[in-house]
Structures are given as structure tokens and as C-alpha cells.
C-alpha positions as a Python dict, from the first residue, in 0.01 Angstrom:
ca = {
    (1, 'X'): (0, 0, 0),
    (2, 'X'): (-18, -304, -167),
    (3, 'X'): (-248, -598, 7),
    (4, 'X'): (-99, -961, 23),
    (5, 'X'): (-394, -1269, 1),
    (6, 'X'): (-322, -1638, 57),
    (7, 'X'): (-477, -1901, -115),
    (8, 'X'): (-639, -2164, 29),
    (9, 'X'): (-778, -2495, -182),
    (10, 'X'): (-1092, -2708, -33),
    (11, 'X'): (-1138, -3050, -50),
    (12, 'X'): (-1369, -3078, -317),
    (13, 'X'): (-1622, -3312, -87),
    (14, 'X'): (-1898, -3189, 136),
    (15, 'X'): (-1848, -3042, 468),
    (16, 'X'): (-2008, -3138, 796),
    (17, 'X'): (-2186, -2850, 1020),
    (18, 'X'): (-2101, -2882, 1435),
    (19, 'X'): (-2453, -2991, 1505),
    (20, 'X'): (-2386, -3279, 1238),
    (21, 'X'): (-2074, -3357, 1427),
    (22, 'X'): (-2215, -3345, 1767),
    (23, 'X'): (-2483, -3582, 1670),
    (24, 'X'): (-2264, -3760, 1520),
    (25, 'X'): (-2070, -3821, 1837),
    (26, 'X'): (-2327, -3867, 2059),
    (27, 'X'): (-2493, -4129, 1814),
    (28, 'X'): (-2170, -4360, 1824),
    (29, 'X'): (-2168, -4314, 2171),
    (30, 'X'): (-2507, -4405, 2251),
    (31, 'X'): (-2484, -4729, 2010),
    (32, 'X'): (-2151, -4822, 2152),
    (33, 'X'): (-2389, -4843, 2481),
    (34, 'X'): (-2638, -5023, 2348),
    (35, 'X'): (-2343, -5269, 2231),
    (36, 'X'): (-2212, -5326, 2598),
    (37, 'X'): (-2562, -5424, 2701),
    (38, 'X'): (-2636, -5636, 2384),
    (39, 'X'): (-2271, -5809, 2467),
    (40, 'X'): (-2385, -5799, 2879),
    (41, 'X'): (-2771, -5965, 2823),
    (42, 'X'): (-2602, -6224, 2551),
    (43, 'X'): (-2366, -6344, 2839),
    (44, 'X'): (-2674, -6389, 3119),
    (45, 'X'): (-2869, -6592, 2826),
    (46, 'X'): (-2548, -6784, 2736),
    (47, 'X'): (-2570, -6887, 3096),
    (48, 'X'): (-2868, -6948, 3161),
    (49, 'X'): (-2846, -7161, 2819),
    (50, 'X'): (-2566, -7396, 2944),
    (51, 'X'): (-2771, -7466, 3270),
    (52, 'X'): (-3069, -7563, 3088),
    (53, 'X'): (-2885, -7714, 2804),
    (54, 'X'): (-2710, -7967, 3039),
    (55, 'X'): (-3018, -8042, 3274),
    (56, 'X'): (-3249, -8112, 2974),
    (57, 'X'): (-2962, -8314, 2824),
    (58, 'X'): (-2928, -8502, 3147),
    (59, 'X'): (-3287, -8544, 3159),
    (60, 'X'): (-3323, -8704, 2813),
    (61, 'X'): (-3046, -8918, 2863),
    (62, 'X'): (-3260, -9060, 3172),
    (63, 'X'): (-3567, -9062, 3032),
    (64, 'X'): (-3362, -9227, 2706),
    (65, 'X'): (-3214, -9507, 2932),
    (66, 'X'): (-3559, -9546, 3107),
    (67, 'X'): (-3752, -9617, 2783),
    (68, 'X'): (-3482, -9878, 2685),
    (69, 'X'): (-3460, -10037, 3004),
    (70, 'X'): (-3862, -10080, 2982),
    (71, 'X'): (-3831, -10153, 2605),
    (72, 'X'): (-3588, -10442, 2698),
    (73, 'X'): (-3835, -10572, 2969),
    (74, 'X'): (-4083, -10577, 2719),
    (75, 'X'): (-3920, -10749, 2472),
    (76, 'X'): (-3791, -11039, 2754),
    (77, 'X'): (-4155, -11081, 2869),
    (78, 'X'): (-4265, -11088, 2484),
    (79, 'X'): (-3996, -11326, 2404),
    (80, 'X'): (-4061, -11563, 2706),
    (81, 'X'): (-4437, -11556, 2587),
    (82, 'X'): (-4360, -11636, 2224),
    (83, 'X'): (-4094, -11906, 2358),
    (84, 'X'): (-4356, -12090, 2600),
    (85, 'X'): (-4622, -12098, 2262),
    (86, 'X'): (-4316, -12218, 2084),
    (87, 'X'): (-4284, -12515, 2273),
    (88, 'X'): (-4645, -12563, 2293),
    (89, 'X'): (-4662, -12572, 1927),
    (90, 'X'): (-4297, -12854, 1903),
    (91, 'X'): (-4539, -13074, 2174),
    (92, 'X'): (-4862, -13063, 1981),
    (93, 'X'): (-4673, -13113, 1636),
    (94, 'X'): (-4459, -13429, 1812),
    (95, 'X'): (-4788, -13593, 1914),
    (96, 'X'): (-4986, -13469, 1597),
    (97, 'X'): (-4703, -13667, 1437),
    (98, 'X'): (-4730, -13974, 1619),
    (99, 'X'): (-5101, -13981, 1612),
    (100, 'X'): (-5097, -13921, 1231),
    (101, 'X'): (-4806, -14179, 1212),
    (102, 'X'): (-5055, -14429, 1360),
    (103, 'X'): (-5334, -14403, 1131),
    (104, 'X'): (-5135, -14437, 881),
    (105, 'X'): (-4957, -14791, 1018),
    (106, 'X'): (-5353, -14883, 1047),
    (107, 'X'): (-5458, -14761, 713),
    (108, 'X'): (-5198, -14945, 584),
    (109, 'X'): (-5327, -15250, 755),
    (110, 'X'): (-5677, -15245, 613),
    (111, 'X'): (-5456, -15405, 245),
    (112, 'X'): (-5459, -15750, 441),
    (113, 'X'): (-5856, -15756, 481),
    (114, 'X'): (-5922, -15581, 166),
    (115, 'X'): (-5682, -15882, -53),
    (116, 'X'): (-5883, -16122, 189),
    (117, 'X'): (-6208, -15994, 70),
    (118, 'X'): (-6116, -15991, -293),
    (119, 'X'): (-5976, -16322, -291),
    (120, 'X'): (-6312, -16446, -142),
    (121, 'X'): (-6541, -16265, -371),
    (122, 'X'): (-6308, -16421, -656),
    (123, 'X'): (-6327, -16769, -498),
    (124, 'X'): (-6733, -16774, -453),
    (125, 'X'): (-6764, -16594, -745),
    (126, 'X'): (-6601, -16991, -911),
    (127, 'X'): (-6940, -17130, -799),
    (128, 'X'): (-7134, -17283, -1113),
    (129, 'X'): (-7466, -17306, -1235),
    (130, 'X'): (-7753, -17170, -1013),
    (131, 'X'): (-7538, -17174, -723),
    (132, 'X'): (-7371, -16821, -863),
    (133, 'X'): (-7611, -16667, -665),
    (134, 'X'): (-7645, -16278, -462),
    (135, 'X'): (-7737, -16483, -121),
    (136, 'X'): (-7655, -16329, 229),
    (137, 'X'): (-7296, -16400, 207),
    (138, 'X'): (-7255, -16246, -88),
    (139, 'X'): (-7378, -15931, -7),
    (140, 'X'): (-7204, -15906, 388),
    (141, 'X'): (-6868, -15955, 225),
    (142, 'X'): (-6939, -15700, 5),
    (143, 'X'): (-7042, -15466, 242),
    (144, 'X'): (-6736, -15567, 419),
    (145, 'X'): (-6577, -15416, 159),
    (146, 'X'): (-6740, -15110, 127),
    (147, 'X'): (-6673, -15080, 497),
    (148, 'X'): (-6324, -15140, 452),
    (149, 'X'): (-6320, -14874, 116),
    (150, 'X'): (-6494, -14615, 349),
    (151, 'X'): (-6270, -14690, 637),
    (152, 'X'): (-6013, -14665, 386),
    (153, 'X'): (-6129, -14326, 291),
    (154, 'X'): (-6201, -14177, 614),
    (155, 'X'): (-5811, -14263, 726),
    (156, 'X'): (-5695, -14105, 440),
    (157, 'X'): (-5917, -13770, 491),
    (158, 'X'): (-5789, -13788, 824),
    (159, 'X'): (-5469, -13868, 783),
    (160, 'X'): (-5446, -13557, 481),
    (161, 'X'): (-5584, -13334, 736),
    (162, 'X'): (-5363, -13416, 981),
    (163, 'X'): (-5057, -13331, 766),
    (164, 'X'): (-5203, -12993, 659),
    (165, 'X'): (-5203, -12922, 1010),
    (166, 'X'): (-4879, -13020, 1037),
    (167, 'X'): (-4787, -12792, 771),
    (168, 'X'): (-4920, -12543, 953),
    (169, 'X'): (-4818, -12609, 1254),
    (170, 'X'): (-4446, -12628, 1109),
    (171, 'X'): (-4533, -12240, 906),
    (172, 'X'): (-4609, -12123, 1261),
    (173, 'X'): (-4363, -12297, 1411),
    (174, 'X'): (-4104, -12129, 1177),
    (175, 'X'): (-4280, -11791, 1233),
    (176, 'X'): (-4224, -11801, 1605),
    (177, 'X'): (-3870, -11932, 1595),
    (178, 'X'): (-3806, -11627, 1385),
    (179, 'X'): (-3966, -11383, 1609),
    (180, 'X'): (-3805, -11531, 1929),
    (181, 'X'): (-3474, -11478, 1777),
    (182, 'X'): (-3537, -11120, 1620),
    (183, 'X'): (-3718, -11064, 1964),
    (184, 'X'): (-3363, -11173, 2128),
    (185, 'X'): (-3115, -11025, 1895),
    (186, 'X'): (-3287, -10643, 1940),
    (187, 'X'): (-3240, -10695, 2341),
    (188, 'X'): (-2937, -10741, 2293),
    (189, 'X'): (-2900, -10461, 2052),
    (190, 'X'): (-3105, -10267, 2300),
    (191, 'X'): (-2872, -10380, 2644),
    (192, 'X'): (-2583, -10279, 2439),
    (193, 'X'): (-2675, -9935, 2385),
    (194, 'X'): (-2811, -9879, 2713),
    (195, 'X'): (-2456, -9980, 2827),
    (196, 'X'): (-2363, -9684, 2621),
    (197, 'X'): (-2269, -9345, 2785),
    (198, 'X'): (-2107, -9035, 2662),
    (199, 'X'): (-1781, -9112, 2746),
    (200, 'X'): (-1783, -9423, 2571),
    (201, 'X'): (-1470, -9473, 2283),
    (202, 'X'): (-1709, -9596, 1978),
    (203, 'X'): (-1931, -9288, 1979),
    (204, 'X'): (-1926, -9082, 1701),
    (205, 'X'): (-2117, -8842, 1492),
    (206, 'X'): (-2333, -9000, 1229),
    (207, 'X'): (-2455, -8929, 873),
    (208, 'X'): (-2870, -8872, 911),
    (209, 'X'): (-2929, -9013, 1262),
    (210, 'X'): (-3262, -8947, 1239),
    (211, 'X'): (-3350, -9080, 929),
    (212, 'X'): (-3639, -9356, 904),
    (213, 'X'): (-3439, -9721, 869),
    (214, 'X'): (-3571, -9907, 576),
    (215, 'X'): (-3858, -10162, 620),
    (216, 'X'): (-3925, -10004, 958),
    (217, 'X'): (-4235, -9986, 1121),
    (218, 'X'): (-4450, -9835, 1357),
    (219, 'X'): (-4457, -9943, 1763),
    (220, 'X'): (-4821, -10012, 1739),
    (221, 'X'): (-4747, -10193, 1406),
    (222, 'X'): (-4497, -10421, 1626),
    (223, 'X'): (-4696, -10502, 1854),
    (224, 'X'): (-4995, -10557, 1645),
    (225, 'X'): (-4777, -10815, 1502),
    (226, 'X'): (-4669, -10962, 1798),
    (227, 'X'): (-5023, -10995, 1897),
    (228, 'X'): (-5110, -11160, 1605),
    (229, 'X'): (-4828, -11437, 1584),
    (230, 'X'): (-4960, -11484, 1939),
    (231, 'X'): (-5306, -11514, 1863),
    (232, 'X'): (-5218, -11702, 1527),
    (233, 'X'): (-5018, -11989, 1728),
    (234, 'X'): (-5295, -11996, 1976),
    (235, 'X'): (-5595, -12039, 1675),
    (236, 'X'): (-5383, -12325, 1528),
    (237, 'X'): (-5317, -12478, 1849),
    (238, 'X'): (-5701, -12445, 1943),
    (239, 'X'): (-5824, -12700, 1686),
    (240, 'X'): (-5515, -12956, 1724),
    (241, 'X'): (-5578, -13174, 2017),
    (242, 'X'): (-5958, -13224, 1851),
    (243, 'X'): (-5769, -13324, 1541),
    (244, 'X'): (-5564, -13547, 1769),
    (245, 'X'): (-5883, -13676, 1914),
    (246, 'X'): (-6023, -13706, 1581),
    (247, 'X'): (-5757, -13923, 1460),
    (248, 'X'): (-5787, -14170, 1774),
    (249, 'X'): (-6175, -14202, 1708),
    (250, 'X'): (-6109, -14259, 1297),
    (251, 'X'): (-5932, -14508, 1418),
    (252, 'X'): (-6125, -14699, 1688),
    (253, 'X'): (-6463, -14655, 1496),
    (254, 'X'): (-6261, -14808, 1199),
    (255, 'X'): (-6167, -15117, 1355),
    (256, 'X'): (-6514, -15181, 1553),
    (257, 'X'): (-6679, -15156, 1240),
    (258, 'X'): (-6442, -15383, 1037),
    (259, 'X'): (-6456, -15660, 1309),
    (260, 'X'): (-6868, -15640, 1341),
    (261, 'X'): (-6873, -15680, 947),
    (262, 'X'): (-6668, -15962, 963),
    (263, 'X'): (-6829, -16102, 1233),
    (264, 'X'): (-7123, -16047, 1044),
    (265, 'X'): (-7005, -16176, 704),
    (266, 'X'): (-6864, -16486, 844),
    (267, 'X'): (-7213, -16562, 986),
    (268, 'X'): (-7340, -16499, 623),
    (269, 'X'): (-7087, -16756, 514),
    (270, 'X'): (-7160, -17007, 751),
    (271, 'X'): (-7546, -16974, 718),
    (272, 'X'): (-7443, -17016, 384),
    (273, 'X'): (-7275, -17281, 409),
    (274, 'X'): (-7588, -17485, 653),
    (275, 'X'): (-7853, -17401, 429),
    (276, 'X'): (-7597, -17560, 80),
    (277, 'X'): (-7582, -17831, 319),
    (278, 'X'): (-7970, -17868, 400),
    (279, 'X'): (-8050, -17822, 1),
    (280, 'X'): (-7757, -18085, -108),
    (281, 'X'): (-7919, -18318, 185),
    (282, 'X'): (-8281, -18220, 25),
    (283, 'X'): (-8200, -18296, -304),
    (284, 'X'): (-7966, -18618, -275),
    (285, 'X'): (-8342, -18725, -130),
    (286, 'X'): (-8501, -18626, -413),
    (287, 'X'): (-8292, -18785, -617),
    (288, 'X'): (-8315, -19109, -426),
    (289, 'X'): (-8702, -19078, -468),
    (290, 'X'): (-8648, -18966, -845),
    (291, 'X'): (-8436, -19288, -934),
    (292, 'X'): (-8725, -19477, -772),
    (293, 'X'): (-8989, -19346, -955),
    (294, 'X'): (-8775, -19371, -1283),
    (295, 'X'): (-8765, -19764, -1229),
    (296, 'X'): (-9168, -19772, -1182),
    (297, 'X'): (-9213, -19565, -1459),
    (298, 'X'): (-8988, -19755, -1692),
    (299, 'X'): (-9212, -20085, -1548),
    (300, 'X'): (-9514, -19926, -1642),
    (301, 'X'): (-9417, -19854, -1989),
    (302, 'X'): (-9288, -20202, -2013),
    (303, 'X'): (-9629, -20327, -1896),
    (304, 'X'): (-9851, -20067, -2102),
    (305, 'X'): (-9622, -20178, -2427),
    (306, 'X'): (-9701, -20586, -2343),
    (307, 'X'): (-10065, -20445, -2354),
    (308, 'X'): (-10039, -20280, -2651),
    (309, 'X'): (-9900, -20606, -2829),
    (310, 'X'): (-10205, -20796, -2693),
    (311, 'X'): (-10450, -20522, -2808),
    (312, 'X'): (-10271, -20571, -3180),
    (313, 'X'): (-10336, -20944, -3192),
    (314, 'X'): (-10722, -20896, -3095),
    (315, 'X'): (-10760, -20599, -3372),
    (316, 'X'): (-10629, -20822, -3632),
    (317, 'X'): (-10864, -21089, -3512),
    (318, 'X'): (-11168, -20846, -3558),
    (319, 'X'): (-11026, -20733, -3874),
    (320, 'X'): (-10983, -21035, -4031),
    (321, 'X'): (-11337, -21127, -3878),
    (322, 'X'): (-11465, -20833, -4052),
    (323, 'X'): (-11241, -20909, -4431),
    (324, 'X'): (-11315, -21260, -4452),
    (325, 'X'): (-11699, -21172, -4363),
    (326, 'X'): (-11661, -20947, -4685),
    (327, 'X'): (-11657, -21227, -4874),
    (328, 'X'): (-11947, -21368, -4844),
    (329, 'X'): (-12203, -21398, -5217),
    (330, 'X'): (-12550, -21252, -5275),
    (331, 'X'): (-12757, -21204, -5042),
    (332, 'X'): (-12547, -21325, -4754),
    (333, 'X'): (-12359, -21059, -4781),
    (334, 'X'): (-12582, -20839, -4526),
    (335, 'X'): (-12482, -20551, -4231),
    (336, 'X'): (-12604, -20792, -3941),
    (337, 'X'): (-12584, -20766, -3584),
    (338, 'X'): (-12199, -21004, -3609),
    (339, 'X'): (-12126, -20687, -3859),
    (340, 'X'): (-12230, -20438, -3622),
    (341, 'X'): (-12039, -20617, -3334),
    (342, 'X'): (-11761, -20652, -3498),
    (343, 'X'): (-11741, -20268, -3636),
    (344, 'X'): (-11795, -20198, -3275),
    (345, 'X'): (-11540, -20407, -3181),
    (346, 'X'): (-11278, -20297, -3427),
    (347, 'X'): (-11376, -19899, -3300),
    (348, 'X'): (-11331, -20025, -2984),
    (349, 'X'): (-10935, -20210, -3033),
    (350, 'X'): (-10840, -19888, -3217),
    (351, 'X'): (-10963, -19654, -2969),
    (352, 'X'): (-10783, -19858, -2694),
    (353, 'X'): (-10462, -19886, -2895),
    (354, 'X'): (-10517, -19498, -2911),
    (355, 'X'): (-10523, -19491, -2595),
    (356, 'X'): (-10255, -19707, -2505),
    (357, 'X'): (-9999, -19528, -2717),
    (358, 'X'): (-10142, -19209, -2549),
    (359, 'X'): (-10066, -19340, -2209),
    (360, 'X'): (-9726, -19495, -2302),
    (361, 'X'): (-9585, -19125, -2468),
    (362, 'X'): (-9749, -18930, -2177),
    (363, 'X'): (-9549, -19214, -1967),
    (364, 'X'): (-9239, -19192, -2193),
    (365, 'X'): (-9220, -18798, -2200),
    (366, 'X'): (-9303, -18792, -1828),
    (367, 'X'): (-8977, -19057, -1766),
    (368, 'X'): (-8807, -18797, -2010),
    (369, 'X'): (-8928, -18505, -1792),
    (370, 'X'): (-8804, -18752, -1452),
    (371, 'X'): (-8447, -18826, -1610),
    (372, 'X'): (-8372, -18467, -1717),
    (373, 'X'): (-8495, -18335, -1362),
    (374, 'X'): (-8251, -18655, -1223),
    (375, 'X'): (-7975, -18490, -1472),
    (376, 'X'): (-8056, -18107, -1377),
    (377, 'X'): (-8073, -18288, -988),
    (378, 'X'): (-7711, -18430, -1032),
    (379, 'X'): (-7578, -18075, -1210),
    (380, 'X'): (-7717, -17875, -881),
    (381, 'X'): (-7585, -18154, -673),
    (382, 'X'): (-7226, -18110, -813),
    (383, 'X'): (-7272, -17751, -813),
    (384, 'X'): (-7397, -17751, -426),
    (385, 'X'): (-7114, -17977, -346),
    (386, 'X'): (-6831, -17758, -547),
    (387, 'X'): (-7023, -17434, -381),
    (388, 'X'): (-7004, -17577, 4),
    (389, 'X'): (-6608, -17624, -26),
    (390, 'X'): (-6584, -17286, -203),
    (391, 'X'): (-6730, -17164, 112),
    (392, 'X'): (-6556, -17329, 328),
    (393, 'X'): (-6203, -17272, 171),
    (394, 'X'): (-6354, -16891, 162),
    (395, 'X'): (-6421, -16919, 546),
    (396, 'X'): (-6076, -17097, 620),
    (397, 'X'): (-5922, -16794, 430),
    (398, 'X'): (-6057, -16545, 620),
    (399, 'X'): (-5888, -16714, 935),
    (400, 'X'): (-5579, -16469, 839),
    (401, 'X'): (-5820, -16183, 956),
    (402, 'X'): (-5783, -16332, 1286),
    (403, 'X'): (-5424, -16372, 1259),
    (404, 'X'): (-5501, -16747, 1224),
    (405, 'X'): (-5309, -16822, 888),
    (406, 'X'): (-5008, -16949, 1047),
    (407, 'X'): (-5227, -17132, 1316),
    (408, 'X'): (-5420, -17311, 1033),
    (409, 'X'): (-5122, -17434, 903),
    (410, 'X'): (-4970, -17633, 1153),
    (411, 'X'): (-5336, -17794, 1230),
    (412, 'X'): (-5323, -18190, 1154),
    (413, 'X'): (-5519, -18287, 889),
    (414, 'X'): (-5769, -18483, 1136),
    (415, 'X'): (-5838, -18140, 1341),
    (416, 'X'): (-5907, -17959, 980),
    (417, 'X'): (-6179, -18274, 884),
    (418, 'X'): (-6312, -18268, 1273),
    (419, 'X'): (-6341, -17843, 1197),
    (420, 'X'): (-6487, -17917, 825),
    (421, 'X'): (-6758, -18158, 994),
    (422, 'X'): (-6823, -17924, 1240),
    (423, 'X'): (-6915, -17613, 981),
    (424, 'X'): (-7077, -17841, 733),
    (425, 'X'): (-7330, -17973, 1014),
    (426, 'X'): (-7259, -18378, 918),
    (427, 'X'): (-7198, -18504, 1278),
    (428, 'X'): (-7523, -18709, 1256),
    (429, 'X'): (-7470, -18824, 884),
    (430, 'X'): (-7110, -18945, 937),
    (431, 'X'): (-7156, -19299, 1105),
    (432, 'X'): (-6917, -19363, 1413),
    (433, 'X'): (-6668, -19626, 1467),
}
């Protein structure tokens, strides 16, 4: 009997055993458990997440709004600090001004003395002859002078210190302005944001937040540099009231030494001025005597000359005596004792005409010597005379030292002479009415 056989076609991939597929199963199963748990642990953490995420968050925001509210009460009690050392430095740099402004008014005050000086070196310095002298006066002026060129000085040291200061003071000045305003524009900045909250309409998400801002700086570097503008305004304002005081002393010590030189130098002039007096007096005396002694001298020679003439007659006697002797013949003709006395005689006329001529050029060159003493006399006379009124018109123009110009000016001419006899010390040799 014939057998019938069906064909049957595989899938030409491999074939799974039961234990494969039953560990199959159970594996999906048992991962499909661990799943669920996964899924049921991730919902407890997500939980627990959002709780702590919105505490913390809470927390921060404080703690956020806490630091600005204690950065803002820093910055008020910095900014009152650098405002109150602010106005420190406007006060010191108003008075700094004003004493500065007043050393200069008297610096420019010492051009009337020095022009006063000047014009009385260049009047004394007209005097003539032996009168041009480097006497008392002389020199007291011109220490005046050099008092007033170091007073001069000293004023302008001051005075160029003073504005350096100033400068200074106006660089710190400008530095704390700035910071007072910076220090008030980032409180405000800072009030505004702590105004901020989260449900606030201008909030949004930013580029790089957290980025560094350019030029930024550290908090210690801040106030490190608060501290020093601080302690910069207080080092400049340390120093500035001596300055001040400086200034004020300059200025005092100035003037007390200008008015003791003057003092001084117009006691040099009018010492001056008695002593040119007592010399002219002194030599119009000699002079007096001088013209006296002229006239007996020019007597003398008169009288020595009539003696000389009588001297010639008696030598020609002898000599004709002794020619007409000469001619006597032979043996007359002898050296007797007539001869003798009359050699003697002639020896003798000649030696006293010798001497008489002697006498009268030691008495001519000595009248000579008198009348070119009388002349040199007369030229330190004039010279005295033209060096007393240069003092005196000197000491009259110092009278604008004492603000006395105008004064002097509406004098009468018979107060000016009274004044003029008074300095010159004539009361007793001016006879009265």
C-alpha cells in the first residue's frame, strides 16, 4: 500500500529551545519590575526635589535680598562718610583760597617799597665827589631791600605752595565727587533690584548672567579703594590748616620785618643826614680859619719880598765895595781885614737872600697848599650841601611808605622848611625874629 508524506519547509533562521523561551519570559518580566520601581523611586526623588528645590530657592532669595539690603546700608554709610570729607575738603580749599588770595594782595604790595627803595638808592647814589660814600644809610636801605627781595621770595614760595595744594585739594576734591556719585548711583541700582521679585514684568532670561562685567573688581579691592580715597582726603587735609597757618605767619613776619628795616634805615638816613650837617658846620669853620690864614700868609710873603729888596740893595753895596776895591795899583792892592769883611759880608747877603727866597717859596707853596685845601674845602662843601638835600628829598620820599605822599603834599611850604630845620638840626644856627 502506497504511503502518502507531507512536506513541510522551515524558516531558514534559528530556533529557540523552551528553556530559552521560559527565560526569556521570565527575564522581561522581571525587568518590566525593575521598571515600575525605577519609575516608583524617580517619583519619591522628584518630590522630594521640588520641596528642596523651592525652600533652597526661597532661602537664596532671602539671603539674596539680605546681602543687598546690607550692601545698600553700606554704601549709604560709605557715601555719607565720603560726603562729610567732601565738604571738609570745599571748606579748607575756600579758606586755602582766601588765605593764598591774601598773600598775594600783600606780595603785590611789597612793588610800592621796593620802587621807593630804588628810587632812593638812585637819588643818593647823585651825590658827588667824596660824599658817594657806603655810610650807614647806604647799607640799611640796602638791606631794606634785600629784606624786601627775601620777603618777596618767601611770599612767592608760599604763595606756589599754596596753589599746589590747591591743586590737590581740587584732584581730591574731584576724586570724591566722583565716588559719592558712583557710591549713589549703585544704591540706587542696588534698591531697584531689591525691589525686584519673581513676579515682576521686566524679568527675563539673560545671555551669560554670570559672566565677570568688564573693569570689575574684587569686594576687598572696593573697599580698599574706598579706604584709600578716605585716607587720601584725610592726608591732604592733615597738612592744610598748617599751610593756612603758614601763610598767615609769611605774612605777619613779612611786614614786621619790612617796618623794623625801615625804621631802621630811616634812622641811617637821618644820622646821615646830622653827621653831613656836623661835617658841613666843621668845615665852613675851617674854611673861615683857612681864608684867615690865607690873608696872613699872603702878608708875610709881602713882608719877606720887601726884605728881600732891602737885602739886594746892601749886596750890591758890598759888591761894589768889593769891585771898586779891585782897583786899587801895586801894592795896595792887598787881601786885608776891609777884604775879608767884606767877602764875609757878601757870603753873608747871599746866604740871607738864600734864605729869604727859601722862606718866601716854602711860604708861596704853603699858600698854594692853603688855597687848594680852601678849593678842595669849597668842592666838599658843595658836595655836603648837594648830599644833605639828597637825603632829605630821599627821606621825604620814603614818607609814601607811611602812606604820607598825599599828606606831604598838601603841607604849606612853611611846615615843609619848619620839618627841613627840624631834620637838618639848624634851630640854633637860624637867628629868630
Amino acid at each position: 500500500m502506497a504511503h502518502n508524506t507531507v512536506i513541510t519547509w522551515e524558516k531558514p533562521v534559528p530556533h529557540l529551545a523552551l528553556s530559552d523561551w521560559n527565560a526569556r519570559v521570565n527575564q522581561l518580566r522581571n525587568v518590566a519590575d525593575a521598571r515600575r520601581g525605577d519609575a516608583f523611586d524617580i517619583r519619591q526623588c522628584s518630590r522630594n526635589l521640588r520641596n528642596e528645590t523651592r525652600i533652597e530657592a526661597d532661602w537664596i532669595n532671602y539671603e539674596t535680598n539680605e546681602a543687598l539690603a546690607e550692601r545698600i546700608a553700606e554704601l549709604a554709610r560709605w557715601r555719607e562718610t565720603v560726603a562729610r570729607t567732601l565738604d571738609r575738603i570745599v571748606k579748607e580749599v575756600k579758606m586755602l583760597e582766601e588765605e593764598k588770595a591774601s598773600t598775594e594782595r600783600e606780595l603785590e604790595a611789597m612793588q610800592t617799597p621796593i620802587s621807593v627803595v630804588g628810587e632812593c638808592l638812585t637819588m643818593r647814589d647823585c651825590r658827588l665827589g667824596s660824599e658817594l660814600t657806603y655810610d650807614d644809610a647806604d647799607t640799611e636801605i640796602k638791606n631794606e631791600l634785600a629784606v624786601i627781595e627775601n620777603n618777596q621770595r618767601l611770599l612767592a614760595d608760599q604763595c606756589q605752595k599754596a596753589w599746589e595744594k590747591l591743586n590737590r585739594l581740587e584732584e581730591v576734591k574731584f576724586k570724591l565727587g566722583l565716588e559719592v556719585e558712583n557710591k549713589a548711583e549703585a544704591e540706587v541700582v542696588d534698591v531697584a533690584q531689591l525691589d525686584l521679585n519673581k513676579f515682576a514684568a521686566n524679568i527675563t532670561y539673560k545671555p551669560d548672567p554670570l559672566r565677570n562685567p568688564k573693569n570689575c573688581s574684587t569686594y576687598q579691592g572696593w573697599l580698599e579703594h574706598t579706604k584709600n580715597i578716605k585716607q587720601l582726603a584725610e592726608n591732604e587735609l592733615a597738612d592744610t590748616y598748617a599751610i593756612r597757618e603758614t601763610l598767615f605767619v609769611c605774612r605777619e613776619k613779612a611786614r614786621n620785618m619790612l617796618l623794623s628795616q625801615q625804621d631802621r634805615a630811616e634812622h641811617a638816613i637821618r644820622k646821615r643826614i646830622f653827621e653831613t650837617q656836623r661835617a658841613r658846620n666843621e668845615l665852613e669853620w675851617q674854611q673861615m680859619k683857612m681864608k684867615e690864614e690865607m690873608e696872613k700868609t699872603v702878608c708875610e710873603i709881602k713882608t719877606l719880598e720887601q726884605a728881600l729888596r732891602d737885602k739886594a740893595d746892601a749886596l750890591k753895596l758890598a759888591e761894589t765895595r768889593l769891585e771898586n776895591r779891585a782897583q786899587r795899583s801895586g801894592m795896595e792892592l792887598c787881601l786885608d781885614e776891609a777884604h775879608d769883611q767884606l767877602c764875609l759880608e757878601v757870603q753873608k747877603l747871599r746866604d740871607i737872600r738864600r734864605r729869604l727866597m727859601d722862606r718866601i717859596d716854602e711860604t708861596k707853596a704853603n699858600y698854594n697848599l692853603l688855597e687848594e685845601h680852601a678849593q678842595k674845602i669849597d668842592v666838599d662843601l658843595e658836595n655836603k650841601q648837594h648830599s644833605l638835600m639828597t637825603d632829605i628829598r630821599a627821606l621825604d620820599l620814603r614818607q609814601r611808605l607811611k602812606g604820607g605822599e598825599f599828606s606831604q603834599k598838601q603841607q604849606s611850604p612853611s611846615a615843609q622848611t619848619d620839618r627841613n630845620i627840624v631834620l637838618t638840626k639848624m634851630e640854633k644856627e637860624i637867628p629868630k625874629n
